[in-house]
N, C-alpha and C positions, 0 to 999 in steps of 0.2 A: 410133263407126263399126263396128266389132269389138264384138262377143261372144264370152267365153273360158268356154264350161263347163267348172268340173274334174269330174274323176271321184267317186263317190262312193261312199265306202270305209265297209263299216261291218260286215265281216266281213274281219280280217288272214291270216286261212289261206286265203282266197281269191289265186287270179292275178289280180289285174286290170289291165284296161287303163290305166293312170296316164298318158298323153300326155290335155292337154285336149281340149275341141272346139270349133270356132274355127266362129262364123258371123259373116256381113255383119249386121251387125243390121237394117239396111231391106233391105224383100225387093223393093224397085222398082229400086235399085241393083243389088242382087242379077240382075234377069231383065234389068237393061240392062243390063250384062258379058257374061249369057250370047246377048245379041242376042233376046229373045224380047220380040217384038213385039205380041201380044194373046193371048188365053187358050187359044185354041187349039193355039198352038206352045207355052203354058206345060203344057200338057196330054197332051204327047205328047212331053215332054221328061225324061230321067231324073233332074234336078234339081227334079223337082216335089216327091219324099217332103220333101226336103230344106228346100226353102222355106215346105214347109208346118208343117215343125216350128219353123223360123225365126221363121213368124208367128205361131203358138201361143204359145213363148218370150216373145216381144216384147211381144204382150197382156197374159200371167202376169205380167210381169215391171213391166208400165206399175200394173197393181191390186194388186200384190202387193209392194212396195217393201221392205217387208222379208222378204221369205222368201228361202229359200237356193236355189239353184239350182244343178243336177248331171245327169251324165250317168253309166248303170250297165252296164259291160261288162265281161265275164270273157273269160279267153282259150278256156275252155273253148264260147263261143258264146252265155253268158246276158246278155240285156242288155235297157235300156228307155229310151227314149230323153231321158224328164225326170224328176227326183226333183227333189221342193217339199218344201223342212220351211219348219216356218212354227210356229212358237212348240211346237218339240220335239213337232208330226206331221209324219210323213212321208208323201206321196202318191208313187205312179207314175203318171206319163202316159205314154204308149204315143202316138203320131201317125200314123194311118193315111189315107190320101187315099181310099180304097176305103169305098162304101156299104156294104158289105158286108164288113167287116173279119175276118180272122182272125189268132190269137196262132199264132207258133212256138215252139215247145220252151222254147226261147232264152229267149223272156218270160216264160213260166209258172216256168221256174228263177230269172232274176233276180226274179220277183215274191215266189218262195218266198224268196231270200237276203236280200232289205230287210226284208218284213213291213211294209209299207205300210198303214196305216190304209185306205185302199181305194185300189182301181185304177181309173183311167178312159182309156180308148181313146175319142182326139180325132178326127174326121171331118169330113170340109164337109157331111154329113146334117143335115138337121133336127130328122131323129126321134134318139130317145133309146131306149134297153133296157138291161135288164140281160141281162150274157152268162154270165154265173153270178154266183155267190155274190160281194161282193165287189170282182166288175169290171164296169163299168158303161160302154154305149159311150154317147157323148153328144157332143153340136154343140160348137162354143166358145162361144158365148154359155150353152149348160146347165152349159157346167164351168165358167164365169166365176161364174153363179149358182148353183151347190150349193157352190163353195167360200167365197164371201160370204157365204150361210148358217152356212154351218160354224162361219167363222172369229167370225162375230155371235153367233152361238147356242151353240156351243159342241153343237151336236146331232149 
């Protein structure tokens, strides 16, 4: 019923955030606690970012049975909101609800602190792009299949 991200650590000179992060794991529990009744009030509620990371999670997490799953924040503000290793690679996933996504600061510094085999910024868009070098914004079903790729191919 619970889901406990720990933090993940992979620079010791850094501050970081060490308390886990703690989700509902089903996001239909989740919007019935918060009283949201169709998509509309899910949509103009400030628990959207939130659930949407929830249900990203839950997906990764249903196809990807053994990978490792983390959350990356400093106290100085750099942070992302998923790190996937999975047979010693690491990804960042970033979750943005917005068609039209933008990184803060915050993410380009924790993106620089992992060194992620690539980044991908998750979206309910269909379309996919690359937003530079590296970081790639793409749907959940396009991160679902370039990481099944990956992990098949080894490309």
């Amino acid at each position: 019923m619970v889901e406990v991200l720990p933090p993940y650590i992979s620079n010791f000179g850094k501050r970081l955030v060490k308390s886990p992060k703690v989700y509902i794991a089903d996001s239909g529990i989740t919007t019935a606690l918060l009283n949201l009744r169709d998509f509309v009030a899910l949509t103009g509620h400030p628990a959207l970012g939130s659930i949407w990371e929830q249900i990203v999670l839950s997906n990764l997490k249903g196809l990807f049975p053994d990978a490792e799953f983390y959350f990356y924040r400093t106290t100085h503000g750099a942070e992302i909101d998923l790190v996937m290793k999975l047979n010693n690679t690491v990804f960042a996933i970033e979750c943005k609800v917005s068609y039209s996504p933008v990184l803060s600061k915050g993410n380009y510094l924790a993106i620089e602190d992992i060194s992620p085999k690539c980044t991908f910024i998750v979206t309910p868009s269909p379309d996919s792009w690359l937003m530079q070098e590296s970081i790639e914004v793409v749907s959940l079903d396009e991160l679902q299949r370039k990481l099944s790729i990956f992990f098949s191919d080894g490309c």
